[in-house]
Structures are given as structure tokens and as C-alpha cells.
MIVOKOL-106827 format. One record per residue: residue in one letter; x, z, y of N, C-alpha, C, O, CB in turn. Coordinates in steps of 0.1 Angstrom, whole numbers, plus 5000, padded with zeros to 4 digits. Glycine has a CB too. Layout:
N
AXZYXZYXZYXZYXZY ...
END
This chain:
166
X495151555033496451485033496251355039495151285038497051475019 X497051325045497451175055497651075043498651105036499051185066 X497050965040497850835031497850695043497550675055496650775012 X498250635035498750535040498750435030499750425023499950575045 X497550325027497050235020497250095025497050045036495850265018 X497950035009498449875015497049835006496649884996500449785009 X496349715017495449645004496349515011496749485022493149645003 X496449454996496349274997495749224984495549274973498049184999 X495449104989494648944983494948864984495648824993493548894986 X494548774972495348614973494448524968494748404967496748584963 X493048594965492448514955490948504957490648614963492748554941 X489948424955488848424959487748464973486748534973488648484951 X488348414984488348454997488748594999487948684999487148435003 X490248615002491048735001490348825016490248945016492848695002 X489948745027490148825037488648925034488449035039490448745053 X487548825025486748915023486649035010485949135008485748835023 X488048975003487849104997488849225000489249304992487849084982 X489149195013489449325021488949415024489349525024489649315029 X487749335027486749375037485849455023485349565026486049225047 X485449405009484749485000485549624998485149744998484549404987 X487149554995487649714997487649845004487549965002488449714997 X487749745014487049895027486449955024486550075021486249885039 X485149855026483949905023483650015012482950115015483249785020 X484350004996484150074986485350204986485650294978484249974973 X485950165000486750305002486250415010486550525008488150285007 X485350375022484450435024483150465017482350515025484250405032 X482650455008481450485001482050614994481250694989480850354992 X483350634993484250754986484350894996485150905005485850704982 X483251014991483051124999484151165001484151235011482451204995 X485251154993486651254999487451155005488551185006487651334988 X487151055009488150965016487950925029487050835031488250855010 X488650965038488150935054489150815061490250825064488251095065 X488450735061489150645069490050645084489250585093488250585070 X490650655088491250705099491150545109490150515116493050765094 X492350455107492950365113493050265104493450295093494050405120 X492650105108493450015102494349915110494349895122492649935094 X495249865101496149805111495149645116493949635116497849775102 X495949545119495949425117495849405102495949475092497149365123 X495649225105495549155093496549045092496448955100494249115091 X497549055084498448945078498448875069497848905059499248975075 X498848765070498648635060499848645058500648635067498248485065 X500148665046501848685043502048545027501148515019502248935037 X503448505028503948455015503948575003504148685006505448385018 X503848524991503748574979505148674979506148634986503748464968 X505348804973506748914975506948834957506048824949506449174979 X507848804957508548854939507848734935508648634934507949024928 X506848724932506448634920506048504933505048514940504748704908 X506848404934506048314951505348204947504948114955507148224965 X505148194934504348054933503048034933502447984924504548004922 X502648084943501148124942500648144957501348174966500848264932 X499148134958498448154974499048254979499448344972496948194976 X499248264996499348345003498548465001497448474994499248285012 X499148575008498548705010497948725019498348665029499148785009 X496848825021496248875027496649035032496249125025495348855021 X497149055041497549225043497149325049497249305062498449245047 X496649415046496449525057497149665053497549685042494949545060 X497049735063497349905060496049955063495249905071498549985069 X495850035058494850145061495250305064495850365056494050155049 X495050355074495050535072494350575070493250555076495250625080 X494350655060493050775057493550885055494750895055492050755044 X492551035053492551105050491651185040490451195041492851125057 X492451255030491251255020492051415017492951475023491051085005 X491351465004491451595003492151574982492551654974489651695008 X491951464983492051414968493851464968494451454979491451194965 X494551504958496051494951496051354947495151304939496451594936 X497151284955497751164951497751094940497650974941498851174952 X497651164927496851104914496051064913495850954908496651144906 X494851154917493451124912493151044923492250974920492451254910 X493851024942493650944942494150754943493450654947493150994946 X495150754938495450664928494550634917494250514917496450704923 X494050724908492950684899491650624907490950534903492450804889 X491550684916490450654922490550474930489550404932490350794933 X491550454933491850304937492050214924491650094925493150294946 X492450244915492650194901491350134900491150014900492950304889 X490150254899489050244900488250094905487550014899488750334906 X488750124918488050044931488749874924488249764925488950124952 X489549894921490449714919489749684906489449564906492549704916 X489349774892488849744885487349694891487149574891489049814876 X486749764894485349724894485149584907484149514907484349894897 X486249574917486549434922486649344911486249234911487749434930 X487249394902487549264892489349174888489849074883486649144901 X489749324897491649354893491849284875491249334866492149604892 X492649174873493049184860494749204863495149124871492549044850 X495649294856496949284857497149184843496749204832497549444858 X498049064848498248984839500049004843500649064835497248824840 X500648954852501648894858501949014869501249054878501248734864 X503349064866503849104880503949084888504348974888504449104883 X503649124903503249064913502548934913502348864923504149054919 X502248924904501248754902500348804913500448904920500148714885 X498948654914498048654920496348764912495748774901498148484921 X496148834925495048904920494148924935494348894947495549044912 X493248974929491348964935492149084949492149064961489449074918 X492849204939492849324952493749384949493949384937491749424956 X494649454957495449524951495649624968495649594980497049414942 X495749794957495749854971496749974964496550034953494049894979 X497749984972498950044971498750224976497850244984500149944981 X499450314973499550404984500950344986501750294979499450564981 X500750385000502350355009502650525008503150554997502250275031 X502550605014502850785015501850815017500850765020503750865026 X502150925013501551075015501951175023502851245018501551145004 X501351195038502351255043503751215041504351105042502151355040 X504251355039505951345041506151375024507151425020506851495055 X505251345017505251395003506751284996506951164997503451374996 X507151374991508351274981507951334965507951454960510651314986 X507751194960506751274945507151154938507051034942504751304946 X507651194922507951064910507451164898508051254893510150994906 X506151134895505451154887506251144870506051224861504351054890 X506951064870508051014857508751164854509251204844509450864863 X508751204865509851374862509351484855509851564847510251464878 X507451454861506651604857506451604846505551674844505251634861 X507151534829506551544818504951474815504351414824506551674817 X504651484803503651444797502851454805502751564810503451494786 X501451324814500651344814499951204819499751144830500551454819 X499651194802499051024796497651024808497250924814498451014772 X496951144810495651094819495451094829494351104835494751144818 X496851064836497150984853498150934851499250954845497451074867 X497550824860498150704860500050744871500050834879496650584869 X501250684870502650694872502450674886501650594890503550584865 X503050734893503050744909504450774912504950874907501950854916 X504850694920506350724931505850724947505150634952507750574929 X506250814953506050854966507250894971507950974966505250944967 X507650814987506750654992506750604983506950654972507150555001 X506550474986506150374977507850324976508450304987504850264983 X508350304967509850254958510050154968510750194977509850184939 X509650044967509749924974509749884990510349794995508849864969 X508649984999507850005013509349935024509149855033507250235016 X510249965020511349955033512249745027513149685032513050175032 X511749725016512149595010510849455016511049325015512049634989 X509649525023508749465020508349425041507549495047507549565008 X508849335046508649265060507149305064506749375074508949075059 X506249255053505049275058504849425056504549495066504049195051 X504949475047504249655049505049715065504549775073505049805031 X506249665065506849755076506449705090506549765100508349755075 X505949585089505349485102504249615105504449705113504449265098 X502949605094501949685094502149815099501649875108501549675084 X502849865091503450085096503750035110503450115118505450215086 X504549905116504649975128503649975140503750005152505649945131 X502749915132501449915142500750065144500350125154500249815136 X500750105130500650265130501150365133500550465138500450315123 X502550365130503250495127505050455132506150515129503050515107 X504750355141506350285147507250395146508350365142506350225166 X507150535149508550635151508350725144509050815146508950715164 X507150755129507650835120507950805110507750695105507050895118 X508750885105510150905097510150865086509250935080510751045094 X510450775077510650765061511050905055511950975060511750655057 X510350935044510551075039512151125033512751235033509351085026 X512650965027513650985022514850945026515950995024513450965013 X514650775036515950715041515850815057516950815063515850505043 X515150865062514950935077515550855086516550895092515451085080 X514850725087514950635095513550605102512650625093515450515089 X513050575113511650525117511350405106512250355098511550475134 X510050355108509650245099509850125111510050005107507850275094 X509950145125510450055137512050025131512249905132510350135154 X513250085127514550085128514450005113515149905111515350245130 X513650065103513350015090513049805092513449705088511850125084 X512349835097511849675101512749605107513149495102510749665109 X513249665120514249615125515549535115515649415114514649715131 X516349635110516749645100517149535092518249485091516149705095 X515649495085515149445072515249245078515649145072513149535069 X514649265094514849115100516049045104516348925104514149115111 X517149195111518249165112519249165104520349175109518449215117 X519149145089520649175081521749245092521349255103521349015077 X522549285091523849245095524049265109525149295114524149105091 X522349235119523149255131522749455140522049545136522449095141 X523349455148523449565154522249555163521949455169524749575159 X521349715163520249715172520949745188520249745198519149835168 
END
């Protein structure tokens, strides 16, 4: 399966713990790195009182189900040294799935199952966020949002223009 991974950082020289994340996402046998985008210095989303961000996308492809690997990045932010204190607060790493493929998936629906971690696919937020969509369109400029079936180019567009007409 195709993902599509946001990492950002704000904290403790962010652009290098980009670069550890990488690194510990390739050391993962089912995870193949495809493409990364650029790197963004972005302002804080939600919580802004705090250091800039650090952004990238990543493509990979891995053979892992979207849970496990989600657990598997959970993983990767803990043993970086991830503490979730604050909503969008400031942290060491944080690495998102953006999609899965063309997968549309809300874990919240399937019933009980306390030993994976909650997953929405895309990502709830992905078309609210300047920088993720700056990034997809370095990758993926004319494919489709799974659910608004808009490009992530028209998405961005969009998002810069309020109001005006493309």
C-alpha cells in the first residue's frame, strides 16, 4: 500500500530530528521509502505559541495495515522521545499518516479494539492544513482526495484563496 507521511518538529534541532526519523523509518523491513518532499519551516497549526515547525512529507510503501502501521510510528516518536502533553503543543516528532492510497477508513466505527491505536483515513484535518497541502503538491499535485474528489493542487489553491475564483 502507498502512505503518505507528515513528519514535523519544533523542538531540539527539528530539522535533525527529521532526519532521525527517516532514518528509523528506514531501518523498518516493511517500510519502503519512496519520495520525500521538500522541507518547510512552517508557524505553529492550533496551539501558535510556540517554535516554528519543521515539515516534510514522505512516500512510502509498506505491506503493513494502516494500524499496525500507525503503531509502528507511535513506536518511532516514542523511542525519539514523543511526550504528548498539549494538543498540538510543541514536540521532539510527530509523524502523521496523511492516506493510504485511496483508503477511506474511521477506525471509531469498527467496534472494540483497545490494542490499536484510533485512525481516520485521510487524515480529518489534511485539506485545513497550508503546509501539508503545499507538500502533496510537490508529490501528488493531480491526485484526488479520497473523499472531497478534488486534486490536492485545487485543495491548496482553495485553502490560499478564500473566496476567490480559480
Amino acid at each position: 500500500m502507498r502512505y503518505y507521511l507528515c513528519l514535523g518538529s519544533n523542538l531540539q534541532n527539528p530539522s535533525l530530528q527529521l532526519d532521525q526519523a527517516i532514518s528509523a523509518l528506514k531501518a523498518q523491513a516493511e517500510i519502503r521509502l519512496i519520495r520525500l518532499s521538500s522541507r518547510l519551516q512552517t508557524k505553529a497549526y492550533g496551539y501558535t505559541d510556540q517554535p516554528d515547525f519543521y515539515n516534510q512529507i514522505l512516500e512510502v510503501e509498506s505491506s503493513l495495515v494502516p494500524q499496525i502501521l500507525l503503531q509502528r510510528l507511535l513506536d518511532i516518536e516514542q523511542a525519539m522521545g514523543r511526550v504528548r502533553k498539549t494538543k498540538w503543543g510543541p514536540r521532539i516528532i510527530d509523524i502523521d499518516i496523511l492516506l493510504a492510497d485511496d483508503l477511506v477508513l474511521d477506525t471509531r466505527t469498527l467496534g472494540d479494539k483497545a490494542d490499536l491505536p484510533e485512525l481516520i483515513l485521510p487524515h480529518p484535518d489534511l485539506h485545513n492544513r497550508l503546509f501539508v497541502l503545499s507538500l502533496l503538491c510537490e508529490l501528488i499535485p493531480n491526485a484526488l482526495h479520497p473523499i472531497m474528489h478534488k486534486s490536492y493542487s485545487e485543495l491548496y489553491y482553495q485553502l490560499r484563496n478564500p473566496g476567490g475564483t480559480q
